[in-house]
C-alpha positions in Angstrom: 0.0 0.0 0.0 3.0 2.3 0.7 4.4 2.0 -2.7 0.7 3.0 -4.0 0.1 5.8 -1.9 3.8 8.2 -2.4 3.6 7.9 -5.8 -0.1 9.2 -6.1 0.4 11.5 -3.3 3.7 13.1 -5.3 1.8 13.4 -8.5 -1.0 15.1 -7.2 1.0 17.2 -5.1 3.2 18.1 -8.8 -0.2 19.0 -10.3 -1.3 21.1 -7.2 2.1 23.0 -7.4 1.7 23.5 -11.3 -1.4 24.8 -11.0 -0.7 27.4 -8.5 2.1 28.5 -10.8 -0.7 29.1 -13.0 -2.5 30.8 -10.8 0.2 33.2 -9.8 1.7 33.5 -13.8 5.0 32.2 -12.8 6.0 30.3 -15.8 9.2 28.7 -14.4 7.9 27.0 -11.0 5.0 26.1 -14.2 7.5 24.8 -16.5 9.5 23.2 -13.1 6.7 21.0 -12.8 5.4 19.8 -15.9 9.2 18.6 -16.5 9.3 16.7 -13.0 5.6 15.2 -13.6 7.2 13.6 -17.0 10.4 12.2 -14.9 8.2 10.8 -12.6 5.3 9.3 -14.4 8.4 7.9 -16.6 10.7 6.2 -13.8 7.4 4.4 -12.7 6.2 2.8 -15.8 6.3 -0.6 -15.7 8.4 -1.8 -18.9 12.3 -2.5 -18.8 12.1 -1.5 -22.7 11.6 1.8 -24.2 12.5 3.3 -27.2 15.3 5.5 -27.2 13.0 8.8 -28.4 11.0 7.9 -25.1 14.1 8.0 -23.3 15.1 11.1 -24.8 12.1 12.4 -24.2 12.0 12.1 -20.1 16.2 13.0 -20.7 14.9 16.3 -22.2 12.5 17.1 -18.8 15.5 16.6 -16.4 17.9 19.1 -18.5 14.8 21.4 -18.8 14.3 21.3 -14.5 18.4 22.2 -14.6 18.4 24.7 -17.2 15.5 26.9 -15.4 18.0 26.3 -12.1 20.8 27.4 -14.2 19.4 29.9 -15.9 21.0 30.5 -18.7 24.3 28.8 -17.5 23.9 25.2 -19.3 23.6 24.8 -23.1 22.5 21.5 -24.8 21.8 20.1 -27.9 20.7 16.9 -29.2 21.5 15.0 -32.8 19.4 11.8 -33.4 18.6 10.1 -36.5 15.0 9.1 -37.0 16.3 5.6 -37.5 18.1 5.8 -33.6 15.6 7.0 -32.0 12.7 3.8 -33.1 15.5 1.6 -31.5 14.5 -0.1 -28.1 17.0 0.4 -24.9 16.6 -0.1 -21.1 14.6 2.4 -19.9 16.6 4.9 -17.5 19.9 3.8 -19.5 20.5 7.4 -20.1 19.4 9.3 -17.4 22.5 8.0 -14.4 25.2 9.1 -17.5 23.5 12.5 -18.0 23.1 13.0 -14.5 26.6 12.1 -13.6 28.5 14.1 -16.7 26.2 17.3 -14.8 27.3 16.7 -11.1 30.3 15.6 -11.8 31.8 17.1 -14.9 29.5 20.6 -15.0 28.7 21.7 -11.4 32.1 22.2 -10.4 33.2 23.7 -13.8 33.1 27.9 -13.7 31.9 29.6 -16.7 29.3 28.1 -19.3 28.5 24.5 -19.6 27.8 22.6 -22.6 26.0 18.9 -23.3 25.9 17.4 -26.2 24.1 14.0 -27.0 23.8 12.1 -30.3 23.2 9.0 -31.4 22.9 6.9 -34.6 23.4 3.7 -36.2 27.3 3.5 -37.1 28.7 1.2 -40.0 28.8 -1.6 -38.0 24.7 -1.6 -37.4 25.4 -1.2 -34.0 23.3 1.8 -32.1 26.1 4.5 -31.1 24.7 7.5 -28.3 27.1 9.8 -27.2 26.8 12.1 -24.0 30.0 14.8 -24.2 30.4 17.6 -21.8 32.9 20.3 -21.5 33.2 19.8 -17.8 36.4 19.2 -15.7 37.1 16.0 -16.4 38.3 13.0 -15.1 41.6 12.5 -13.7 44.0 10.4 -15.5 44.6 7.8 -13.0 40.9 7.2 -12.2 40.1 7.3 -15.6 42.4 4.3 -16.4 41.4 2.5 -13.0 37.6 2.5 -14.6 38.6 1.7 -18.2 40.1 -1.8 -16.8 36.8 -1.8 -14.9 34.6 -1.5 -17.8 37.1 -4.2 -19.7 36.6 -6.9 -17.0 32.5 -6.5 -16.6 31.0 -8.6 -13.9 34.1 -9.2 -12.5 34.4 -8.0 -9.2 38.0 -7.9 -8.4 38.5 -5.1 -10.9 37.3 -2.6 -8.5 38.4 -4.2 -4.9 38.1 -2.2 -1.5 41.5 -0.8 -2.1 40.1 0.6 -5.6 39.5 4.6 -6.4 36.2 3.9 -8.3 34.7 1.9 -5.0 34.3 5.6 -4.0 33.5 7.5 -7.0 30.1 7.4 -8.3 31.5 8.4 -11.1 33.0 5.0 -11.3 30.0 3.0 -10.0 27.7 4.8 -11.6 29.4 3.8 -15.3 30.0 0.4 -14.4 26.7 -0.4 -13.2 25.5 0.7 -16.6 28.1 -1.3 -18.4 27.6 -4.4 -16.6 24.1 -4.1 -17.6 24.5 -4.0 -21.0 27.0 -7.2 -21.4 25.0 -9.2 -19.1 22.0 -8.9 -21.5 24.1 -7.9 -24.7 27.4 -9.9 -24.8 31.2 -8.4 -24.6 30.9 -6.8 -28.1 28.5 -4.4 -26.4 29.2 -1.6 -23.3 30.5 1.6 -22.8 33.5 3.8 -23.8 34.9 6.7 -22.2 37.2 9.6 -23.2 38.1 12.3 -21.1 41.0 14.9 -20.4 41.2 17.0 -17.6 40.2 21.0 -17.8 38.2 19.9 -21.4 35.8 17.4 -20.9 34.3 14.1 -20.7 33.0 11.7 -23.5 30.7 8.4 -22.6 29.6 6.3 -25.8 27.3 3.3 -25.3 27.2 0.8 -27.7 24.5 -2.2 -28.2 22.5 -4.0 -30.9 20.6 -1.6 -33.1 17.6 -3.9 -32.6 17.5 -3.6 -29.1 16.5 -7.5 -28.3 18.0 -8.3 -25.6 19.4 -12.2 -25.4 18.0 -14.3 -23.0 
């Protein structure tokens, strides 16, 4: 009964608090809202498959909730062929990436911040997105520690109690995600990461254009 009552109770409550901004012509707590009602009604549907323009789509709400934060402070833009987006991924595969290149890259980055995602199908007929930020960064010596991470998926020893990425959720939060996708999708399949200190940070994910995952 708990599990029915919050999320009812946290809609209505959304709707109550949009329509007061309506009532008092305040079009950011307005716009606040409506973007927050789409996360939510989103995170609790039931399927584990969505398609990726459905995930873009509740993507899009979050970035709108920190761009009315930020004011005028983070700049985004999206690039998706119309053959990309009808492909099927887990839903909430994006959102953790997107959320950590804006904590951890943006936030603590002075002066404007850019996001960039794309995706397409690439030559190989694999699906290819792409989250880029000009944040800070990662440093070298973590970044390395979680590319042998991401290169021994599932395998727990590659990020032992001694390891930097046990207390990074920058680290956790990438491997999670990549461990996901080659349990379901094989070792052709995961995530890749660029990233230089003071420039930026790139995360591509890679998996089967169809979306099926093997069982």
């Amino acid at each position: 009964m708990r599990y029915q009552i919050n999320p009812h109770f946290l809609y209505n409550t959304l709707e109550s608090i949009k329509g007061m901004a309506v009532e008092d012509n305040n079009k950011k707590i307005f716009n606040a809202a409506k973007s927050l009602i789409q996360v939510f009604k989103y995170s609790v549907k039931g399927e584990d498959m969505v398609l990726l323009e459905e995930e873009l789509d509740v993507i899009k709400s979050y970035l709108n909730i920190q761009q009315i934060r930020f004011s005028n402070r983070l700049e985004v833009s999206y690039s998706f062929t119309d053959e990309s987006l009808k492909c099927q991924v887990f839903k909430m595969l994006l959102q953790p990436l997107v959320e950590n290149s804006f904590c951890h890259g943006l936030e603590p980055k002075e002066g404007k911040w850019e996001l960039s995602l794309r995706g397409r199908i690439n030559k190989k007929g694999t699906l290819e997105i792409v989250i880029e930020d000009n944040g800070i960064g990662i440093e070298s010596s973590i970044l390395q520690e979680i590319r042998e991470s991401l290169a021994h998926a599932d395998d727990k020893s590659s990020a032992g109690p001694g390891s930097t990425i046990t207390n990074s959720r920058i680290g956790i939060g990438i491997r999670n995600i990549n461990n996901l996708i080659r349990h379901y999708y094989g070792s052709p399949y995961g995530l890749k990461i660029e990233s230089t200190e003071g420039i930026g940070t790139e995360i591509t994910i890679e998996i089967p254009a169809g979306g099926a995952a093997y069982v």
